[in-house]
C-alpha positions as CSV (number, residue, x, y, z in Angstrom):
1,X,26.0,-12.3,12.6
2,X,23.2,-14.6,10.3
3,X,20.9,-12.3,10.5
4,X,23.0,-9.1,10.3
5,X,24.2,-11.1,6.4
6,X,20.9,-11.5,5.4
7,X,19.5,-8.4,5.9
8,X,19.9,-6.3,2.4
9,X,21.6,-3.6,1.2
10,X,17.7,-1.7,0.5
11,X,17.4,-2.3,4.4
12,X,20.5,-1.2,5.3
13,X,20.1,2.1,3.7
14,X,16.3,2.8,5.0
15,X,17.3,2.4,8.8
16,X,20.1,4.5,8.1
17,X,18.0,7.0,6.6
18,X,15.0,7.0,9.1
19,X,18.1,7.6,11.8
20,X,18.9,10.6,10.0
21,X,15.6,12.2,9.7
22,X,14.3,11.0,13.4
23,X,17.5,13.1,14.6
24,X,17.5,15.8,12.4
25,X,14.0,17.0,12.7
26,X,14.4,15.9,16.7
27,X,16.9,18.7,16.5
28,X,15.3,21.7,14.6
29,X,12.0,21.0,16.5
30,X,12.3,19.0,19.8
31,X,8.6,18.9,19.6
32,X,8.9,16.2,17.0
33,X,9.6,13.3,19.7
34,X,6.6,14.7,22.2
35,X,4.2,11.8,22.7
36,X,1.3,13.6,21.0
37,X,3.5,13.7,17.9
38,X,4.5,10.5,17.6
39,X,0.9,9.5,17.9
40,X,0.0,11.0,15.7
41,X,2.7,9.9,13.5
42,X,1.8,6.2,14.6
43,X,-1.8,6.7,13.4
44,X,-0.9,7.9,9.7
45,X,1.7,5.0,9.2
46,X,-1.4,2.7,10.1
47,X,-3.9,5.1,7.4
48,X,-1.4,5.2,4.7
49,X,0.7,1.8,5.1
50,X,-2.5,0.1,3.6
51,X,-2.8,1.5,0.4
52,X,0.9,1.1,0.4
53,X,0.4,-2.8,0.5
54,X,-2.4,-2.3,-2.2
55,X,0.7,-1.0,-4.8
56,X,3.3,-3.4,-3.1
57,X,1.5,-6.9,-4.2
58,X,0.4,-5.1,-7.9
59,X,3.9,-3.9,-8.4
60,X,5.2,-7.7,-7.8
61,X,3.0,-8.6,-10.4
62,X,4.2,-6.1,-12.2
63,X,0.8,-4.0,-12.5
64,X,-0.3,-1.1,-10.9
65,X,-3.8,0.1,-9.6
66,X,-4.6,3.4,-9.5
67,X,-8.3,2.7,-8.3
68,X,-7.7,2.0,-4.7
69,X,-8.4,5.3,-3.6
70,X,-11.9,5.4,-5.1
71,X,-12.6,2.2,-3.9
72,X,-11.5,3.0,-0.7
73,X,-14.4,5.8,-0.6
74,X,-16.8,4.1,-2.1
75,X,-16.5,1.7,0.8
76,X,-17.0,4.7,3.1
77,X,-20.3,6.0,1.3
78,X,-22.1,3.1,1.2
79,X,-21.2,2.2,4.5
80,X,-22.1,5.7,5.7
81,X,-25.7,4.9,3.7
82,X,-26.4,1.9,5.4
83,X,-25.6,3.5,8.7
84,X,-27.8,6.4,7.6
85,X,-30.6,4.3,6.7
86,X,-30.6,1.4,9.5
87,X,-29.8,3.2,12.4
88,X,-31.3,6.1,14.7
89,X,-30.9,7.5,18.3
90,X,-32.9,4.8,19.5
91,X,-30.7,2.2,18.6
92,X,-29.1,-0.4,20.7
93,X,-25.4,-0.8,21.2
94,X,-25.9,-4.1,19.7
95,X,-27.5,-3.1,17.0
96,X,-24.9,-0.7,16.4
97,X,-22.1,-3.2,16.8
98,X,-24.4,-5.6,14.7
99,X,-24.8,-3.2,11.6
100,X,-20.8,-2.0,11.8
101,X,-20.0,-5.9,11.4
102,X,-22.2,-5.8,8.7
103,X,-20.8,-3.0,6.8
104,X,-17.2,-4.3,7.5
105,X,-18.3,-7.8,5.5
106,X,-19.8,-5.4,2.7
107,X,-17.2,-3.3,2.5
108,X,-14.8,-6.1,2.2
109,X,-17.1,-7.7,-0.4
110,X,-17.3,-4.3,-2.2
111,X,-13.4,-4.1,-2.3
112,X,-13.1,-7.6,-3.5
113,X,-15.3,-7.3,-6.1
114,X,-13.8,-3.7,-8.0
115,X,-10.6,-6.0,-7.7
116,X,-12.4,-8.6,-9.4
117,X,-13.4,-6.1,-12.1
118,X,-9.8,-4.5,-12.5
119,X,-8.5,-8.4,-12.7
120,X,-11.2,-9.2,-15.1
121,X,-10.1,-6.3,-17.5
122,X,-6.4,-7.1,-17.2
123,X,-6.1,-10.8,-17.8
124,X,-9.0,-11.4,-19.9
125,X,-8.8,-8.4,-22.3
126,X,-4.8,-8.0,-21.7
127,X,-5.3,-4.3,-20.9
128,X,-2.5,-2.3,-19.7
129,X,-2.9,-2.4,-15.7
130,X,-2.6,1.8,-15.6
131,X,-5.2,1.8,-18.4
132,X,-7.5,-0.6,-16.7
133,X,-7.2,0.9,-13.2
134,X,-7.3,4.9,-14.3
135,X,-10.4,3.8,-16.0
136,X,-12.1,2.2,-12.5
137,X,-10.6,4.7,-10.4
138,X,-12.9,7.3,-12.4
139,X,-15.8,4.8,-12.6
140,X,-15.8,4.2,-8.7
141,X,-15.7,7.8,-8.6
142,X,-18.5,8.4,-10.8
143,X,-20.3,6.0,-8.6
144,X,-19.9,7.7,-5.7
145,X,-20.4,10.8,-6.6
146,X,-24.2,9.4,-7.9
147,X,-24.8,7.8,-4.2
148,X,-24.0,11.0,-2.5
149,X,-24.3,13.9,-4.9
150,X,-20.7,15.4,-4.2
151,X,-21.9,15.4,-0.5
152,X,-20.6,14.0,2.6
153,X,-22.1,11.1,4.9
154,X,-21.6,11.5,8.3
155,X,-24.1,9.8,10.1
156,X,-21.4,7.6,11.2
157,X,-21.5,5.6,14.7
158,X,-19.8,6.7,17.6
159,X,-19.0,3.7,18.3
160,X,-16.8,3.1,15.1
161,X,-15.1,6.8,15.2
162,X,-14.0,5.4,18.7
163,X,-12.7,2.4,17.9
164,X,-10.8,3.8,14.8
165,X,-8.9,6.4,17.7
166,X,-8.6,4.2,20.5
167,X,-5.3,2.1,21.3
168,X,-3.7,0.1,24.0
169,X,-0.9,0.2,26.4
170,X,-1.4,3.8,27.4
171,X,1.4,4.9,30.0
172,X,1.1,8.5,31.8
173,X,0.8,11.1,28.6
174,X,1.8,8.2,26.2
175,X,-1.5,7.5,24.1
176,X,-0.3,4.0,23.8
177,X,-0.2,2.3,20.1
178,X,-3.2,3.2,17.8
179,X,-5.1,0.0,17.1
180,X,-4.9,1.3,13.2
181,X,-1.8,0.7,13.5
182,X,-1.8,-2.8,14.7
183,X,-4.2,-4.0,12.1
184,X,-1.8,-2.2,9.6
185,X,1.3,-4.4,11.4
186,X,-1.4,-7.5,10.8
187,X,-2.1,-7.1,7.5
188,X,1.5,-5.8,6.6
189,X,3.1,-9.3,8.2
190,X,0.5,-11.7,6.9
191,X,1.6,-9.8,3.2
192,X,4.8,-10.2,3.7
193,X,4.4,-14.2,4.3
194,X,2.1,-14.4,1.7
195,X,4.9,-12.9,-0.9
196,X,8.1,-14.8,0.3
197,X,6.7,-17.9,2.0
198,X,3.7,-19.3,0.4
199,X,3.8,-20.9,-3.4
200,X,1.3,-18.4,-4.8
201,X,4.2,-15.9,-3.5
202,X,6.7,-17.5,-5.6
203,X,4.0,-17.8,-8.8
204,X,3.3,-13.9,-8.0
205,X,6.9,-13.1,-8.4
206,X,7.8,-15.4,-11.3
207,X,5.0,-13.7,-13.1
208,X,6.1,-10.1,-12.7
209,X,9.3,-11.2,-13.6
210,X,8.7,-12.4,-16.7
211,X,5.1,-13.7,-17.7
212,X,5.9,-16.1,-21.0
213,X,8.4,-17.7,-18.7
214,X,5.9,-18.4,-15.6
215,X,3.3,-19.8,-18.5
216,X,5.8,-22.0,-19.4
217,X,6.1,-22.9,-16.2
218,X,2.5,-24.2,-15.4
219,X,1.7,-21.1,-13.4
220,X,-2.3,-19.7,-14.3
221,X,-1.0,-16.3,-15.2
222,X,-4.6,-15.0,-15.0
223,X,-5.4,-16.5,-11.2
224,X,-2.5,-15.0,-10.4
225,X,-3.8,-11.4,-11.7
226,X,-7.2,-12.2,-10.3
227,X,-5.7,-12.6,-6.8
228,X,-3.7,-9.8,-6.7
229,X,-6.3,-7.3,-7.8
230,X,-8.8,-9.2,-5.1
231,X,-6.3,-8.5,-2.6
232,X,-5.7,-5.5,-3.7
233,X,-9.4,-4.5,-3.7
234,X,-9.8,-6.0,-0.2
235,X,-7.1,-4.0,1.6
236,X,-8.1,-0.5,-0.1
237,X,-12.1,-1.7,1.6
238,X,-10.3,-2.1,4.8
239,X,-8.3,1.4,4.1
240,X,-11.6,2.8,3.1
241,X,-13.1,1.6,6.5
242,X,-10.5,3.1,8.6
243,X,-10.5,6.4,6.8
244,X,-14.6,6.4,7.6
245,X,-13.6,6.2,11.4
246,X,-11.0,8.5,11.9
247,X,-12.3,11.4,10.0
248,X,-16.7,10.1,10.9
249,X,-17.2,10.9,7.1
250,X,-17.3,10.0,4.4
251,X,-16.8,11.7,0.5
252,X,-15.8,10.7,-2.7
253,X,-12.8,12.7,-3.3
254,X,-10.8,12.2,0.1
255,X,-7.8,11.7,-0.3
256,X,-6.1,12.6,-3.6
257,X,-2.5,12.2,-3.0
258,X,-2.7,8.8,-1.2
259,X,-1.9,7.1,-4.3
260,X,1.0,9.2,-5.2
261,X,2.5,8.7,-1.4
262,X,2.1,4.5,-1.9
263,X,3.9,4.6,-5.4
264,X,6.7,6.7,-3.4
265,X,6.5,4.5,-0.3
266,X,6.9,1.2,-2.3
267,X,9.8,3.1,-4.8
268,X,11.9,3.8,-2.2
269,X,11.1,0.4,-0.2
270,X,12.5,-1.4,-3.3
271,X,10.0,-2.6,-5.0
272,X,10.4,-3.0,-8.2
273,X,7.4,-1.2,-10.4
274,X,9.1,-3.3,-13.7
275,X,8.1,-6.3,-11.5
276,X,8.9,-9.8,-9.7
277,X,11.6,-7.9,-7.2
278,X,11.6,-6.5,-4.3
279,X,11.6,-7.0,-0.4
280,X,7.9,-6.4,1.3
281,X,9.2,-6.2,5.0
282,X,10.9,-2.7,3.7
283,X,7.5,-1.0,3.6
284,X,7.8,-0.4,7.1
285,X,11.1,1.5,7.3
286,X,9.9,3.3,3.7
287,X,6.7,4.9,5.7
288,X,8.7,5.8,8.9
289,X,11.0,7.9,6.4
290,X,8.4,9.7,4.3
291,X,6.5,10.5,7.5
292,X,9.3,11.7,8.9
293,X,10.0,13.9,6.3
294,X,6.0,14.6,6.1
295,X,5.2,15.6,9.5
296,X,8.9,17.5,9.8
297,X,8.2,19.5,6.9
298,X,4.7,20.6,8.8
299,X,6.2,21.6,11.9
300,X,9.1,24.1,9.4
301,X,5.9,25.1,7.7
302,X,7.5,24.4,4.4
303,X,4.6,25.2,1.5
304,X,2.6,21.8,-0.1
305,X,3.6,22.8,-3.4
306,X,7.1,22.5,-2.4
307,X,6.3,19.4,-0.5
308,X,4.5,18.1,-3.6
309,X,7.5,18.7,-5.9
310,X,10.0,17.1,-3.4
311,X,8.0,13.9,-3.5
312,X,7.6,14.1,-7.1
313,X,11.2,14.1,-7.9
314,X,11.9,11.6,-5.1
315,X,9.3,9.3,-7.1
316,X,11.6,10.3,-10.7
317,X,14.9,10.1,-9.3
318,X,13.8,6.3,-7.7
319,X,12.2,5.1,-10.9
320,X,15.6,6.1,-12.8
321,X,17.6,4.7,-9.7
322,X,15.6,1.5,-10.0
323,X,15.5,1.5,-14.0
324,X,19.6,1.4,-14.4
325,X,20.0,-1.5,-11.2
326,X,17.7,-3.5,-13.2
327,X,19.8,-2.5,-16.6
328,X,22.7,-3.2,-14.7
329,X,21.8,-6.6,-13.3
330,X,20.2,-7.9,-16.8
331,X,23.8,-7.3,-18.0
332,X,25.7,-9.0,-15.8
333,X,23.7,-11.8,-16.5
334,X,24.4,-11.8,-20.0
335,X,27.6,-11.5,-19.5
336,X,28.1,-14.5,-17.2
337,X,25.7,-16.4,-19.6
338,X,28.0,-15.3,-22.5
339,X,31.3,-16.5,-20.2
340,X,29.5,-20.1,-19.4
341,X,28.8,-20.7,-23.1
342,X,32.3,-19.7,-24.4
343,X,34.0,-22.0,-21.3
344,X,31.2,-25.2,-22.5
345,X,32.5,-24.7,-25.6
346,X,36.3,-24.5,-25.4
347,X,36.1,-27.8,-23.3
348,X,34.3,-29.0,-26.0
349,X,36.7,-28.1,-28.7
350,X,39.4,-29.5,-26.8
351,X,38.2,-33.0,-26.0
């Protein structure tokens, strides 16, 4: 019964809704439970969740970064350069291994770094965060487009492509669970400690909130945008990596709607884009939902465009729903402020 209290009403609603949607589509097209399709399903939770975490710690903070999909791919190309250029047919399986270790610490580096750069922009020049970030997103762009020419690297090793589709605990046809989607799980849980257990949590939340009163507080306002963004950065390399496996390519404009699908994912997990609210363990049941709806909306062979506008005014209609809680909660607060000062001050008169 403890937990069952302290589970929210944002949670409540999102299992409820995943419910509906498993059922529902399980109906129309008893296909959608087959183990190939849940797979599948599995393995672009694990692709998309990430870049869902990138806009879940920026919102906190009450940012945004548009940027993580170009830095994502510019991971991916110059990774797919240094495969290109350090490796042949001749070489080693530890060589391989050795050179894909080295292009995950790069890539890592890479991501932290653009984060550094969108951080940089934001809390030492006090640029808007959309203005900063649309900015990079076209500059990382513009970068990659330079490396590669508008072409595709796909000398990629074997070796990575496999790992990025293997998984574990295969039974009969069951596939198993997609390692993508374990280091998803990993990086989702250690976010979701980060935000509600540790202190720079607490400071990330008080800032979004309200900024002037977390200065006043003795929280570093800028370390606390500089580690966001670095995070942010970090997690859209990692993306970038994965993406580079699964699809053994590489290209600077893959991917154009995955920003749109983590500013929905994170909308309807509850996450405030005004800031400082919002529970990051809902991510998970927010993904199942849209991918429900995603991959049940391939197998009716509904159009993209109609697709596209669905998600758009899901996006709308959560902003607005989000916009009047918020108005709504501000003015209950007043008005219990309001009811504390008149009380204080009738005692007051009376004694």
């Amino acid at each position: 019964m403890r937990i069952i209290r302290k589970i929210d009403n944002k949670t409540l609603q999102l299992a409820v809704i995943c419910v509906v949607l498993f059922t529902v589509m399980a109906f129309i097209r008893p296909k959608f439970t087959s183990s190939a399709n849940i797979y599948s399903m599995m393995m672009q939770i694990g692709t998309s969740g990430l870049f869902a975490v990138c806009i879940a710690i920026v919102y906190l903070s009450r940012g945004i970064d548009l940027s993580i999909i170009s830095i994502a791919n510019l991971v991916g190309i110059i990774c797919g350069v240094i495969f290109r250029t350090a490796l042949n047919e001749s070489s080693s399986d530890a060589e391989v291994t050795g050179v894909i270790l080295l292009c995950v610490l790069i890539g890592i580096f890479i991501g932290m770094l653009c984060g550094f750069i969108n951080g940089l922009l934001i809390a030492e020049l006090g640029i808007f965060p959309i203005l900063v970030t649309l900015a990079t997103q076209n500059i990382f762009m513009g970068i990659s487009m330079i490396i590669t020419q508008g072409r595709a690297e796909t000398d990629i090793p074997k070796s990575l492509i496999q790992f990025a589709d293997s998984s574990i605990l295969s039974i009969g046809d069951f596939r198993g669970i997609p390692i993508i989607l374990l280091l998803f799980l990993a990086i989702y849980v250690s976010l979701s400690v980060i935000v509600h257990k540790t202190p720079f949590g607490f400071k990330l939340q008080w800032h979004g909130s309200n900024s002037r009163v977390s200065f006043f507080n003795a929280i570093d306002n800028k370390r606390v945008i500089y580690t966001t963004y670095i995070l942010s950065g970090a997690v859209a390399a990692v993306g970038g990596l994965i993406i580079t496996g699964r699809t053994g390519s590489a290209k600077a404009d893959y991917g154009g709607n995955a920003v749109f699908q983590a500013l929905l994912t994170c909308v309807l997990a509850g996450i405030s884009p005004l800031g400082g609210r919002g529970k990051v363990y809902n991510l998970i049941l927010s993904l199942m939902a849209l991918q429900f709806l995603s991959t049940g909306f391939n197998m009716l062979r509904i159009s993209p465009l109609i697709r596209d506008s669905l998600y758009g005014f899901l996006l709308v209609f959560s902003i607005i729903m989000e916009y009047l809680i918020e108005k709504r909660r501000v003015n209950m607060l007043n008005k219990k402020t309001m009811l504390t000062e008149r009380m204080t001050a009738s005692r007051y008169t009376r004694s």
